[in-house]
PDB file of N, CA, C and O in Angstrom:
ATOM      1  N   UNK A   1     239.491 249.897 116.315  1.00  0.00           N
ATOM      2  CA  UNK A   1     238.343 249.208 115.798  1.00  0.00           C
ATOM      3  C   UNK A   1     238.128 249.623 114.341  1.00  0.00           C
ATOM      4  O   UNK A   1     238.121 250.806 114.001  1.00  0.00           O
ATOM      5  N   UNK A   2     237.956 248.616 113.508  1.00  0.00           N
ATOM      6  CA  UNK A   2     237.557 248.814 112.312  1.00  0.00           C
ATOM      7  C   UNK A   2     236.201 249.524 111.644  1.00  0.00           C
ATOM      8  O   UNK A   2     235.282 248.726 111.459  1.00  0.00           O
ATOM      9  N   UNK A   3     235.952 250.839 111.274  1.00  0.00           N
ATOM     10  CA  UNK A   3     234.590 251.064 111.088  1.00  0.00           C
ATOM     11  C   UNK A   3     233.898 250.984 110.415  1.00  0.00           C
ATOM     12  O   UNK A   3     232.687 251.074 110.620  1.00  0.00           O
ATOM     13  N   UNK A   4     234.714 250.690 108.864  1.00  0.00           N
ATOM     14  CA  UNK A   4     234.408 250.285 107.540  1.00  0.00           C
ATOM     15  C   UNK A   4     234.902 249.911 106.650  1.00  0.00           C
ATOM     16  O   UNK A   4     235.571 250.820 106.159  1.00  0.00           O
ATOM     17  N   UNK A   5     234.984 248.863 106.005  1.00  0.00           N
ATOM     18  CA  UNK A   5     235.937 248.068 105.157  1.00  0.00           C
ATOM     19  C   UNK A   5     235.483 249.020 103.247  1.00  0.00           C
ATOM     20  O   UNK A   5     234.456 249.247 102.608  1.00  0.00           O
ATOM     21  N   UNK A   6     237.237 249.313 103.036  1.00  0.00           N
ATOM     22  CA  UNK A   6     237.199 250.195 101.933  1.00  0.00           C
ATOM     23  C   UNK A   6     237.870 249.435 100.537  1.00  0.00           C
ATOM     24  O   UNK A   6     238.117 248.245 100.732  1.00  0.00           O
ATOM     25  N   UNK A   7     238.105 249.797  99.561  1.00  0.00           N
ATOM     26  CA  UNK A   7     238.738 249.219  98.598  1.00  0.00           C
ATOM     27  C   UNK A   7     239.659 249.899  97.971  1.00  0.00           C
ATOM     28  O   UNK A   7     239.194 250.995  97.659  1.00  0.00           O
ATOM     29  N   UNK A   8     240.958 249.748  97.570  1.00  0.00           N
ATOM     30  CA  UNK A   8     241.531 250.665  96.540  1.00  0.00           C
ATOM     31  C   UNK A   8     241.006 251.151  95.619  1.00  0.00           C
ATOM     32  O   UNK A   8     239.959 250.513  95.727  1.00  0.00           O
ATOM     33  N   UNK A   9     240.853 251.733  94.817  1.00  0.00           N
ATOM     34  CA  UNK A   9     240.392 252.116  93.542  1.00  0.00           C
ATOM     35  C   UNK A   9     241.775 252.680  92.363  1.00  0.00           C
ATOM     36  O   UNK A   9     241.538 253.055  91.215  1.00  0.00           O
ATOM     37  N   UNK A  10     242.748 252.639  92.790  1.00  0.00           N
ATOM     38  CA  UNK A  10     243.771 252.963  92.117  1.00  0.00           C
ATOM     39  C   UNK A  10     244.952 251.933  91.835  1.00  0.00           C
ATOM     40  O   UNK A  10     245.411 251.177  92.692  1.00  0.00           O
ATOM     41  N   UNK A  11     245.392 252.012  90.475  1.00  0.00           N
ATOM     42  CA  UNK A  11     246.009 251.233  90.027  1.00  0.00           C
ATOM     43  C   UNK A  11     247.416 250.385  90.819  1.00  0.00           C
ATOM     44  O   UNK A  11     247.893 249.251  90.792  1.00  0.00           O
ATOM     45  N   UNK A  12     247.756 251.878  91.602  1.00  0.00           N
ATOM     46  CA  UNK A  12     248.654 252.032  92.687  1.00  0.00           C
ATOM     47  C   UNK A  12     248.219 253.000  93.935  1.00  0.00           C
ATOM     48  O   UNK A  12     248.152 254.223  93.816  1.00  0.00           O
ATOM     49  N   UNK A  13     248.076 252.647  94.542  1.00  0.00           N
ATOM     50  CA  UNK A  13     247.450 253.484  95.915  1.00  0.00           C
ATOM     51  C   UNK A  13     248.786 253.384  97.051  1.00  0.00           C
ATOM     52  O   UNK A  13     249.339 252.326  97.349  1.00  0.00           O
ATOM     53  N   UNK A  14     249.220 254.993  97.696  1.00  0.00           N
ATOM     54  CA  UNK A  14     250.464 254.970  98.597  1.00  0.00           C
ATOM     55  C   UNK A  14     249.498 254.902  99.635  1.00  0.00           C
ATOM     56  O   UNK A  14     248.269 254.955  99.670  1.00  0.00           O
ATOM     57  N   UNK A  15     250.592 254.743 100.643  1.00  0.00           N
ATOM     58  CA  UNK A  15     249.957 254.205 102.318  1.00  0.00           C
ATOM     59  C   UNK A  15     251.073 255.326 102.859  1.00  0.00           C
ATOM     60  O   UNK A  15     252.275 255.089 102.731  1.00  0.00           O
ATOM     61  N   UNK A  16     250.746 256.174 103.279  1.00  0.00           N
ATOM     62  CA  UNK A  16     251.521 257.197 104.132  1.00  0.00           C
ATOM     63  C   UNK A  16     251.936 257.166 105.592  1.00  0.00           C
ATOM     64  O   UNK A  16     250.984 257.173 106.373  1.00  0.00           O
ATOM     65  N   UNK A  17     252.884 257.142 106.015  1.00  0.00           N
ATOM     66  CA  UNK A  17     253.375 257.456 107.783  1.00  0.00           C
ATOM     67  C   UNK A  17     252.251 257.811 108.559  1.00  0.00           C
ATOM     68  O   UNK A  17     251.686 257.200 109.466  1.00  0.00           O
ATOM     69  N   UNK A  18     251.852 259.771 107.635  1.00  0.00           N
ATOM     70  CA  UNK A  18     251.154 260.585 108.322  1.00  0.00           C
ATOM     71  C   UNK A  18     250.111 261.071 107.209  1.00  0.00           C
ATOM     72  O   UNK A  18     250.095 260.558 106.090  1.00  0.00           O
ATOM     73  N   UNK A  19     249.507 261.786 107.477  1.00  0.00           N
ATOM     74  CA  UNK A  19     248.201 262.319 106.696  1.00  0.00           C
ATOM     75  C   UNK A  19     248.721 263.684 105.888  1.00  0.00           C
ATOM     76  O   UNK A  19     248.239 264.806 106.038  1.00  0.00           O
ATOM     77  N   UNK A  20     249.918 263.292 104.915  1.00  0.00           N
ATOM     78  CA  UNK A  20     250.201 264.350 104.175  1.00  0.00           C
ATOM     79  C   UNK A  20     251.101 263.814 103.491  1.00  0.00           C
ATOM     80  O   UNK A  20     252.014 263.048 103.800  1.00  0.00           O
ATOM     81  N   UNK A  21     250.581 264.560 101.912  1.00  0.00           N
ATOM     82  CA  UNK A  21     251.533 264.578 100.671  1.00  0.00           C
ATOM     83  C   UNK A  21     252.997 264.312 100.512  1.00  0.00           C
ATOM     84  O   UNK A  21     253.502 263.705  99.568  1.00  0.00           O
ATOM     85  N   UNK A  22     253.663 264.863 101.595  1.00  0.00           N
ATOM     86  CA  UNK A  22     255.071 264.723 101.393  1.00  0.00           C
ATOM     87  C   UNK A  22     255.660 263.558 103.142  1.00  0.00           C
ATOM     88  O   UNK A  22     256.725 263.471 103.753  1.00  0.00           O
ATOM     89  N   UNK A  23     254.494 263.005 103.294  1.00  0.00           N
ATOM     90  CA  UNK A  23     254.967 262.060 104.706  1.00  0.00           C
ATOM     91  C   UNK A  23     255.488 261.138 103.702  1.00  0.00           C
ATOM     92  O   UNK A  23     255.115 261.141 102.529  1.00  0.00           O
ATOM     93  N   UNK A  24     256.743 260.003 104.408  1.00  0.00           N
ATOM     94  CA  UNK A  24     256.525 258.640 104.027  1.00  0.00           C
ATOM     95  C   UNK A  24     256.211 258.038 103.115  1.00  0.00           C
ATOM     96  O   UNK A  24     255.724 259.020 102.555  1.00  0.00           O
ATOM     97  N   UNK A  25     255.990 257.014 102.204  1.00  0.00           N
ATOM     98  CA  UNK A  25     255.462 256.551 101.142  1.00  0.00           C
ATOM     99  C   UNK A  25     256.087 255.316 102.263  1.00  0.00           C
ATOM    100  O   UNK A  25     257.289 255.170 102.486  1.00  0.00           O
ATOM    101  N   UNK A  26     255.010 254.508 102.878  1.00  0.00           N
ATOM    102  CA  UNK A  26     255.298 253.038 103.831  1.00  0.00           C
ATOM    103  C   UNK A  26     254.915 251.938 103.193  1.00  0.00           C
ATOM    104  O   UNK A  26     255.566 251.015 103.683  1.00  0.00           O
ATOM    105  N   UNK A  27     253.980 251.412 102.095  1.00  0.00           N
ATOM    106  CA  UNK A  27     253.293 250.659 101.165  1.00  0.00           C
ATOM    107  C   UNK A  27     252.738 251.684  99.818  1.00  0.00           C
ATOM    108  O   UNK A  27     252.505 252.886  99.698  1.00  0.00           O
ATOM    109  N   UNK A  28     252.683 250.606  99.006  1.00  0.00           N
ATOM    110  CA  UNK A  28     251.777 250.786  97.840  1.00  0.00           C
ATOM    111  C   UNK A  28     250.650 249.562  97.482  1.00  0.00           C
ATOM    112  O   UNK A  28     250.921 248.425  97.097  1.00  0.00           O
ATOM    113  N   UNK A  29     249.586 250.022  97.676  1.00  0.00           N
ATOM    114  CA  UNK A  29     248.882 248.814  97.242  1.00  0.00           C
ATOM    115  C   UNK A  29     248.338 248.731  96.191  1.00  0.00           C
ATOM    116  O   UNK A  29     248.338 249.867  95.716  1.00  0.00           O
ATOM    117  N   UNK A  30     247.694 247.807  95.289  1.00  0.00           N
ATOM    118  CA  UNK A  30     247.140 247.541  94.347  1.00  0.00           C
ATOM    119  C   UNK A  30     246.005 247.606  93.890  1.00  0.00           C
ATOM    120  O   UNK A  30     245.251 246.857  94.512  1.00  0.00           O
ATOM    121  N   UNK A  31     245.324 248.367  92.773  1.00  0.00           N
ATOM    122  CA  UNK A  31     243.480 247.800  92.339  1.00  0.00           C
ATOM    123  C   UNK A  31     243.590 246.890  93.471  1.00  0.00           C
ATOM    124  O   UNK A  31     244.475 246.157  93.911  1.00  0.00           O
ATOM    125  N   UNK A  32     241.690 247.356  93.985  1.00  0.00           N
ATOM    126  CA  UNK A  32     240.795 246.069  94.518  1.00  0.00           C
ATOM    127  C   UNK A  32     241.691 245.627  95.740  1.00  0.00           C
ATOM    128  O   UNK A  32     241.585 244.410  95.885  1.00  0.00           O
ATOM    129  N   UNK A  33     242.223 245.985  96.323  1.00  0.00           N
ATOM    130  CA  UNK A  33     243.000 245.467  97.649  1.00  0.00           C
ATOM    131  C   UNK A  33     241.676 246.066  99.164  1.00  0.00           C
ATOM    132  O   UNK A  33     241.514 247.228  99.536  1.00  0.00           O
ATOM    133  N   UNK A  34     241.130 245.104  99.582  1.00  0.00           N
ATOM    134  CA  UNK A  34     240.271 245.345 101.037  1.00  0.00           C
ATOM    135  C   UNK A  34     241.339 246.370 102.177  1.00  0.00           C
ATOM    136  O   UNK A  34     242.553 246.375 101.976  1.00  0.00           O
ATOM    137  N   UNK A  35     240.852 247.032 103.116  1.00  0.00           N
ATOM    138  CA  UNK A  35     241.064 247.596 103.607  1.00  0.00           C
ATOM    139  C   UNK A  35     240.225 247.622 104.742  1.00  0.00           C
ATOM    140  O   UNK A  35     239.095 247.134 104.699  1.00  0.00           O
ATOM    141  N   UNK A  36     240.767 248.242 105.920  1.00  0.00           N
ATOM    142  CA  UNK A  36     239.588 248.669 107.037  1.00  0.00           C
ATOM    143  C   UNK A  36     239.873 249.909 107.247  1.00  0.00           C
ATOM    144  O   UNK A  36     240.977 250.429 107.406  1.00  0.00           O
ATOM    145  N   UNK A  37     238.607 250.469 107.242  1.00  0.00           N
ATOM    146  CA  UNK A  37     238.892 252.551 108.197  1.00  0.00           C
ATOM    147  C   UNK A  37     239.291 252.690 109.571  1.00  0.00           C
ATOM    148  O   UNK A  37     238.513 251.877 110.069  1.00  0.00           O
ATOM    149  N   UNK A  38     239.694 252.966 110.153  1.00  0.00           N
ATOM    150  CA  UNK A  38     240.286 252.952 111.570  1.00  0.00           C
ATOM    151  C   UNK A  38     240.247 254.134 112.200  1.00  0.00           C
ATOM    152  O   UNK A  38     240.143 254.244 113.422  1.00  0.00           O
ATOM    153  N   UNK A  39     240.371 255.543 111.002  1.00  0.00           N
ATOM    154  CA  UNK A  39     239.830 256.780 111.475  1.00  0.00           C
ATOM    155  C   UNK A  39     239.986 257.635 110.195  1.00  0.00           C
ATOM    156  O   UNK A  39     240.646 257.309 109.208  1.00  0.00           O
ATOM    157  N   UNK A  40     239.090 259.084 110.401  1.00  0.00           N
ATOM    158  CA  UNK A  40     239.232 260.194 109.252  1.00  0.00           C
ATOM    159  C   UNK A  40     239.863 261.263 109.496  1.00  0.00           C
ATOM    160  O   UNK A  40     239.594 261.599 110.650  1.00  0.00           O
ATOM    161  N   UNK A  41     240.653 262.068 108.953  1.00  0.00           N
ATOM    162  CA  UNK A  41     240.875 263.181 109.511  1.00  0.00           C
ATOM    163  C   UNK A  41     241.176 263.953 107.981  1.00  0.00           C
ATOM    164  O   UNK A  41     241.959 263.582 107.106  1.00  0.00           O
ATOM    165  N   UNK A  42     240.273 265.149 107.988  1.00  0.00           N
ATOM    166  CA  UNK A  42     239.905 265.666 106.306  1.00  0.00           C
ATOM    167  C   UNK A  42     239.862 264.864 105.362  1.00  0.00           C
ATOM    168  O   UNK A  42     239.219 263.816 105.418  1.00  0.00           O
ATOM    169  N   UNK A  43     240.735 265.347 104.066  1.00  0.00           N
ATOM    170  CA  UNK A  43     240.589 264.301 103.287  1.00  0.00           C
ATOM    171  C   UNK A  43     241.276 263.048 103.485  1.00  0.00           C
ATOM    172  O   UNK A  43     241.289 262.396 102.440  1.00  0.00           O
ATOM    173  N   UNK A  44     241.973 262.359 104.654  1.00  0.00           N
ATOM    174  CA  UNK A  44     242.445 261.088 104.882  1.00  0.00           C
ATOM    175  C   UNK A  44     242.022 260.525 105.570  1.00  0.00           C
ATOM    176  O   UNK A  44     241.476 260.900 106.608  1.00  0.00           O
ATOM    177  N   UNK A  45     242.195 259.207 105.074  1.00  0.00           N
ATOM    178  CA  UNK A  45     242.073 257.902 106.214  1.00  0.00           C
ATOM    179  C   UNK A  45     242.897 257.162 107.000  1.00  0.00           C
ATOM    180  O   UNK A  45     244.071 256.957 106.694  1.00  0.00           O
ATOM    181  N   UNK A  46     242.487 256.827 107.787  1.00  0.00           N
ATOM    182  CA  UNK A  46     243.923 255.985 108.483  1.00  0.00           C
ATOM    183  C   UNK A  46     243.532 254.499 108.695  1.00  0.00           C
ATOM    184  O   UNK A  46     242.915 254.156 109.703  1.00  0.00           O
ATOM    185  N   UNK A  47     243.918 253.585 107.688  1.00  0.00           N
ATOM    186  CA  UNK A  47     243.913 251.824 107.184  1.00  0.00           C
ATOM    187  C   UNK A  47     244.739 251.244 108.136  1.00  0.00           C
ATOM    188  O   UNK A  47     245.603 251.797 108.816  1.00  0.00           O
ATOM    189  N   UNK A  48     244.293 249.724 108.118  1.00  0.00           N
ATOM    190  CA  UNK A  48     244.960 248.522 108.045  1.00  0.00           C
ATOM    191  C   UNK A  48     244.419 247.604 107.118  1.00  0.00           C
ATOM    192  O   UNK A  48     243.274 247.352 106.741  1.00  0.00           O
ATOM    193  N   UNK A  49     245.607 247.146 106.835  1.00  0.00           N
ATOM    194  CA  UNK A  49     245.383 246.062 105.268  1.00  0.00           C
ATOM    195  C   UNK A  49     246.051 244.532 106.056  1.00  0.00           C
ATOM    196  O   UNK A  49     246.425 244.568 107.229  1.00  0.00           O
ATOM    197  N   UNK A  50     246.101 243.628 105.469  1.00  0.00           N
ATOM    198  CA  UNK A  50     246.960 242.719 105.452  1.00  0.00           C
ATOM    199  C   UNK A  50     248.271 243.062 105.559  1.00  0.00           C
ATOM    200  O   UNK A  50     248.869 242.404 106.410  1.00  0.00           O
ATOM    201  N   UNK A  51     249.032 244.022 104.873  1.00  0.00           N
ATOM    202  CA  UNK A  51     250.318 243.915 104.552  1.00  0.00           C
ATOM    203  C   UNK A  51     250.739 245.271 105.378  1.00  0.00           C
ATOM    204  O   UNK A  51     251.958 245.273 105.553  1.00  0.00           O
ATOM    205  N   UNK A  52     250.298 246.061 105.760  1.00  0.00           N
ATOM    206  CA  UNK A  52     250.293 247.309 106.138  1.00  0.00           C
ATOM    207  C   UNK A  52     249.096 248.070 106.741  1.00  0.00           C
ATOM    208  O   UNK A  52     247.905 247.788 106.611  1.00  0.00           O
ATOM    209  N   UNK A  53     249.878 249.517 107.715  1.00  0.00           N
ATOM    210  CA  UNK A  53     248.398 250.243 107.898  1.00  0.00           C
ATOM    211  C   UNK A  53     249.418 251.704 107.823  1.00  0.00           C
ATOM    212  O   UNK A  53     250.632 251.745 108.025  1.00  0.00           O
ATOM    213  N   UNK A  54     248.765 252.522 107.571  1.00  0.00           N
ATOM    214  CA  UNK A  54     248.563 253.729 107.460  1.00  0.00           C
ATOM    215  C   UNK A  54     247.721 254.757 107.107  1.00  0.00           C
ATOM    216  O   UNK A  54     246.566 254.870 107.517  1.00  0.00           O
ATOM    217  N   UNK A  55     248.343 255.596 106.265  1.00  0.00           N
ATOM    218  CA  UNK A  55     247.224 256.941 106.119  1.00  0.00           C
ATOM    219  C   UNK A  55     247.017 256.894 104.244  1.00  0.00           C
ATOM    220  O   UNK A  55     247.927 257.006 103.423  1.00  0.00           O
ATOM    221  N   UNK A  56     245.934 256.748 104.036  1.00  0.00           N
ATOM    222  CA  UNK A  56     245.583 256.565 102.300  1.00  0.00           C
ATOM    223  C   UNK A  56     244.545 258.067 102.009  1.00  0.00           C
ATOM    224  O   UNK A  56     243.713 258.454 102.830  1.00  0.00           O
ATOM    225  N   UNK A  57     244.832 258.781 100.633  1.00  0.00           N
ATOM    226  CA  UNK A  57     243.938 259.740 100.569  1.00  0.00           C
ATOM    227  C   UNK A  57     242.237 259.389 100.118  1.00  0.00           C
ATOM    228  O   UNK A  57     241.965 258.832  99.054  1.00  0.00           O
ATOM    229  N   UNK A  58     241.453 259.710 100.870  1.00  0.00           N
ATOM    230  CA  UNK A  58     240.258 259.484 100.749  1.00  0.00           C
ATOM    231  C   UNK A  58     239.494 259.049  99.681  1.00  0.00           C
ATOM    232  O   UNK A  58     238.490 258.338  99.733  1.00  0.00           O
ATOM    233  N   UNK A  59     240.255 259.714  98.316  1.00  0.00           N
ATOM    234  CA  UNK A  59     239.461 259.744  97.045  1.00  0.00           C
ATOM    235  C   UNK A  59     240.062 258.511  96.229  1.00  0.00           C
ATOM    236  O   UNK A  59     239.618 258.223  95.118  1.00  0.00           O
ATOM    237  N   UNK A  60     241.418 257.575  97.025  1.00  0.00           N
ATOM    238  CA  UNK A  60     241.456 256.836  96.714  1.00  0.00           C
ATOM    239  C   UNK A  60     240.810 255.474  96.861  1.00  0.00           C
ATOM    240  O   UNK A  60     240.959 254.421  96.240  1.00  0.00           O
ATOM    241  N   UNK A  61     239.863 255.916  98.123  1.00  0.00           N
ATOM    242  CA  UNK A  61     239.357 254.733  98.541  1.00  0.00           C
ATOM    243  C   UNK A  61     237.456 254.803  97.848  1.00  0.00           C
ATOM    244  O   UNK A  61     236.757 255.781  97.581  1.00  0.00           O
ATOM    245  N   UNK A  62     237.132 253.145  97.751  1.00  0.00           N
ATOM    246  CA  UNK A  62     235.500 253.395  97.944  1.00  0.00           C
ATOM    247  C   UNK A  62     235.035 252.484  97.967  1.00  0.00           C
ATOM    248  O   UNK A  62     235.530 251.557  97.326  1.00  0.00           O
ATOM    249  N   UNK A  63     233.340 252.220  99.045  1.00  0.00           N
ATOM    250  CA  UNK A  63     232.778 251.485  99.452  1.00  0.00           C
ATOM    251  C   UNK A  63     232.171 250.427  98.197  1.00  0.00           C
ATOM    252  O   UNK A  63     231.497 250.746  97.217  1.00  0.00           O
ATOM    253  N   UNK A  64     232.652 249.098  98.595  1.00  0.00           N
ATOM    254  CA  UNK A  64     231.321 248.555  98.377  1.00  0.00           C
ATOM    255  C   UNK A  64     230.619 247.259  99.214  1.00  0.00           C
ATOM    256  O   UNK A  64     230.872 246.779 100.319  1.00  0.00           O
ATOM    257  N   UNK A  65     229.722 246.950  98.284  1.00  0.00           N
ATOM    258  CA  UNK A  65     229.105 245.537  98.981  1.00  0.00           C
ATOM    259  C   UNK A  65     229.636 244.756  99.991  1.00  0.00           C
ATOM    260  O   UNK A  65     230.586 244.049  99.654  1.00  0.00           O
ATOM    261  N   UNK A  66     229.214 244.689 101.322  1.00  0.00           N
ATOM    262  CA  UNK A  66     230.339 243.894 102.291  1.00  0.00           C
ATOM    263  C   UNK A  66     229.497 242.673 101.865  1.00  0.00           C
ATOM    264  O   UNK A  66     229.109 242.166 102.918  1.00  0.00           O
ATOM    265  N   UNK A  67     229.161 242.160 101.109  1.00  0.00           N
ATOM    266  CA  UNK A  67     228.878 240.556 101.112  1.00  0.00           C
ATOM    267  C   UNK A  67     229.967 240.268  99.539  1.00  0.00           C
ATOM    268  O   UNK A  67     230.337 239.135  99.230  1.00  0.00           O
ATOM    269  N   UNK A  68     230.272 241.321  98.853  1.00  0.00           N
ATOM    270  CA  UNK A  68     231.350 240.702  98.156  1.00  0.00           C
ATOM    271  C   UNK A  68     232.519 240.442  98.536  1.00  0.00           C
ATOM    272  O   UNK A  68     233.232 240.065  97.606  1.00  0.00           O
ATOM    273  N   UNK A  69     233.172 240.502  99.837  1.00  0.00           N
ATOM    274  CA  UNK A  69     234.308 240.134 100.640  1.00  0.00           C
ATOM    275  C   UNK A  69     235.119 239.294 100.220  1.00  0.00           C
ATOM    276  O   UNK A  69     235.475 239.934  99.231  1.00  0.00           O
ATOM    277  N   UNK A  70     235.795 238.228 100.162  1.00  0.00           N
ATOM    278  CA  UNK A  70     235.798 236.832 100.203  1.00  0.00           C
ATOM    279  C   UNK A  70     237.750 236.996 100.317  1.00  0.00           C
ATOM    280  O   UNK A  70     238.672 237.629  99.803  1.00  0.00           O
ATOM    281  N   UNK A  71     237.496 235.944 101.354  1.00  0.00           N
ATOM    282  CA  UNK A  71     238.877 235.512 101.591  1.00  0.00           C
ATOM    283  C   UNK A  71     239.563 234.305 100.751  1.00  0.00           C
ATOM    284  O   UNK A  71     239.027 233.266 100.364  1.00  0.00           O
ATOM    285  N   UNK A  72     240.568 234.629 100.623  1.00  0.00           N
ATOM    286  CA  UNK A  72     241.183 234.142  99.140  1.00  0.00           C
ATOM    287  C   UNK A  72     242.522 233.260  99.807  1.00  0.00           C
ATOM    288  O   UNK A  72     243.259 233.942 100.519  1.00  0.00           O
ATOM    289  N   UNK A  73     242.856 231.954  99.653  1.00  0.00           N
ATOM    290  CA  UNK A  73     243.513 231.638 100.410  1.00  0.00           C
ATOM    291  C   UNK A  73     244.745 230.410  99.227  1.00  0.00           C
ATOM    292  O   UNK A  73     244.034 229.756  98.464  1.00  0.00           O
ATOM    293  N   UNK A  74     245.834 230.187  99.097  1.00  0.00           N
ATOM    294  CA  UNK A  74     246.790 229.023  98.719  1.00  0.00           C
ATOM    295  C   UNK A  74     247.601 228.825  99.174  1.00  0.00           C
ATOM    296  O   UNK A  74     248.229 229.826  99.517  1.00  0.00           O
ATOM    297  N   UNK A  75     248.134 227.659  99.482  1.00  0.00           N
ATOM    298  CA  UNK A  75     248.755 226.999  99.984  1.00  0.00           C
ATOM    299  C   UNK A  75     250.104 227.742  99.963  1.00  0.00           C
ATOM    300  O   UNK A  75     250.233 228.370  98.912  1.00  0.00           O
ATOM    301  N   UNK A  76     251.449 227.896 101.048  1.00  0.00           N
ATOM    302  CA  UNK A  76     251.850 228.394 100.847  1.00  0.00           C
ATOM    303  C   UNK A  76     252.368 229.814 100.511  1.00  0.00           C
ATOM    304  O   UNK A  76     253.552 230.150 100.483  1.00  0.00           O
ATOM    305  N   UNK A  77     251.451 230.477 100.299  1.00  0.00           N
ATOM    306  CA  UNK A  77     251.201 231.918 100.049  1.00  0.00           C
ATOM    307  C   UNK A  77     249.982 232.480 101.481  1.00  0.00           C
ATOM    308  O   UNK A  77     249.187 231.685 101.982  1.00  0.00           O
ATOM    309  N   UNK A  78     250.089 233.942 101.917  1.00  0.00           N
ATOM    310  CA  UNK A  78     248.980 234.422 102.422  1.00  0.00           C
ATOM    311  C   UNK A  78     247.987 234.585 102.000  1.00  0.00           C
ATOM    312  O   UNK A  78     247.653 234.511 100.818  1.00  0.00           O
ATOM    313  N   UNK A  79     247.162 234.911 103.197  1.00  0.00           N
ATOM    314  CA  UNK A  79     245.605 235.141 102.787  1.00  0.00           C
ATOM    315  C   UNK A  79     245.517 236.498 102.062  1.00  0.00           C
ATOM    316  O   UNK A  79     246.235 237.476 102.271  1.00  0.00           O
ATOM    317  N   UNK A  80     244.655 236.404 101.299  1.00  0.00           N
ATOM    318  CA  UNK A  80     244.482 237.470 100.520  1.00  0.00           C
ATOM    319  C   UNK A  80     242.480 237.858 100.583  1.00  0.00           C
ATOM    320  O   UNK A  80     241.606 237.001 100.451  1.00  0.00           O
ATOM    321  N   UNK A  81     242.259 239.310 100.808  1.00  0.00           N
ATOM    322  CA  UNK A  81     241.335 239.714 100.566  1.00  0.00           C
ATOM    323  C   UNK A  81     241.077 239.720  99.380  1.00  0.00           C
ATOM    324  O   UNK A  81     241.982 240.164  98.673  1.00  0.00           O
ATOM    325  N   UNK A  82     239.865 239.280  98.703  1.00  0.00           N
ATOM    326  CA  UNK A  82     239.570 240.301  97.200  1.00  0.00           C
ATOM    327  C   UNK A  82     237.835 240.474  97.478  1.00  0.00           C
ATOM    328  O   UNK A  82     237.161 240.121  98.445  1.00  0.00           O
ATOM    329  N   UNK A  83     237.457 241.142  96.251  1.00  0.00           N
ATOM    330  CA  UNK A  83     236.125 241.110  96.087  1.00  0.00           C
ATOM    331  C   UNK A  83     235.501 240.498  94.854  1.00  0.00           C
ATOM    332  O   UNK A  83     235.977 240.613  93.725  1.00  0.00           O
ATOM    333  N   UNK A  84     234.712 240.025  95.073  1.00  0.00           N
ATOM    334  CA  UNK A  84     234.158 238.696  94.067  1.00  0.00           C
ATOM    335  C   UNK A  84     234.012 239.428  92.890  1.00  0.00           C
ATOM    336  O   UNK A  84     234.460 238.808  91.925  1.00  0.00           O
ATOM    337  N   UNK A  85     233.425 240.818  92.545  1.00  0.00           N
ATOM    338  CA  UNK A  85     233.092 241.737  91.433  1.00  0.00           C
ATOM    339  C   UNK A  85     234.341 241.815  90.386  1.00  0.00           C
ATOM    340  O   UNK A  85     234.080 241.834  89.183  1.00  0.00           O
ATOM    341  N   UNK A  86     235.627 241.858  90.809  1.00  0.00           N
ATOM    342  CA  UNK A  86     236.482 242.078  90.630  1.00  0.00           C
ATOM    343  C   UNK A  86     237.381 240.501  90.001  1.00  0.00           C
ATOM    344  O   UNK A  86     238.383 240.625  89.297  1.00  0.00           O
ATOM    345  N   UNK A  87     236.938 239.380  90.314  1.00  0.00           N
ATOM    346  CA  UNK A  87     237.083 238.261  89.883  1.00  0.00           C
ATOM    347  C   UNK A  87     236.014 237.663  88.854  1.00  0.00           C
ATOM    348  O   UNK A  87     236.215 236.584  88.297  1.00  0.00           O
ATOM    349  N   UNK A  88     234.753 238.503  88.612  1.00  0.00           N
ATOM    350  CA  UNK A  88     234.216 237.575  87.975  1.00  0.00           C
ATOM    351  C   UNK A  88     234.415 239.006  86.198  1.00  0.00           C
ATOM    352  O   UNK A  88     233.886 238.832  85.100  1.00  0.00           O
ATOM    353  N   UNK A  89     234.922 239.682  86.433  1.00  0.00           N
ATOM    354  CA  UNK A  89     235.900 240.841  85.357  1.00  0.00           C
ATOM    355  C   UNK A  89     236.079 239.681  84.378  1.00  0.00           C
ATOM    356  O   UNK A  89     236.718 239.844  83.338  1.00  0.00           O
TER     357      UNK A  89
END
């Protein structure tokens, strides 16, 4: 279950196997990419994104506004999360 929808905050953000520095590197995601929390354990989280789920370090992630959500959609291409704050830049 999803407990809280997070955001990247980093230019490049890794998505880890396991909840440590030298696990895996399984994704990289981008600025502003939505996320869901799924669980904590110290400083990590454990995501699912669209494209991936794993373990992201905490300080990469941070809350905001769940009414800036918005599903982003073209033809041909997947759905894409963004947040409206971040589009109107």
């Amino acid at each position: 279950m999803i407990h809280s929808h997070l955001y990247t905050r980093m230019t490049e953000t890794p998505v880890y196997a396991a909840p440590a520095e030298d696990a895996m590197t399984m994704h990289i995601l981008r600025l502003g990419v939505w996320v869901g929390e799924l669980a904590r354990e110290a400083e990590w989280i454990r995501i699912i994104g669209v494209d991936c789920d794993g373990w992201v370090r905490a300080e990469d992630l941070e809350e905001r506004p769940p009414f800036q959500l918005h599903a982003y959609w073209t033809a041909g291409k997947p759905i894409e999360y963004i947040n409206a704050a971040d589009v109107e830049k």
